[in-house]
Steps between C-alpha positions, in 0.01 A plus 500: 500500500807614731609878498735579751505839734797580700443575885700494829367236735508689861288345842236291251471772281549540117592899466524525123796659293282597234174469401272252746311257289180627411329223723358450847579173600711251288714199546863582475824271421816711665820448432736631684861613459765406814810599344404865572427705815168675476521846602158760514423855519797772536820224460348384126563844351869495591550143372322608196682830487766523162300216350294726271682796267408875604255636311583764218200655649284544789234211531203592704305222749229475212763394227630268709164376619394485106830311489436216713167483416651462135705226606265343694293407195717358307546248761 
């Protein structure tokens, strides 16, 4: 069975957007996407910046954390 995990691919290493695969060593098939310029770390939140609405309320790290996490499973 596939399931696929998003991840930047950086000097041989996969550093996961989400949730790593709960697995130590597995074969992977990676597509990758060209059209786009990969960017990491401190420039992502900018490009991503607008994207989402402002929350009506403060969200703390752990709601976002139970968020993702959220998300993550339903993958």
């Amino acid at each position: 069975m596939l399931k696929s995990y998003e991840a930047f691919y950086e000097n041989g290493k996969l550093n996961w957007l989400g949730v790593p695969p709960p697995v130590n060593k597995v074969k992977v098939l990676v597509v990758v996407e060209e059209h786009e310029q990969v960017e990491q770390g401190g420039q992502s939140i900018k490009r991503l910046k607008g994207i989402a609405p402002r929350p009506v309320h403060p969200v703390s790290l752990e709601d976002m954390e139970n968020a993702i996490q959220l998300e993550g499973a339903k993958r």
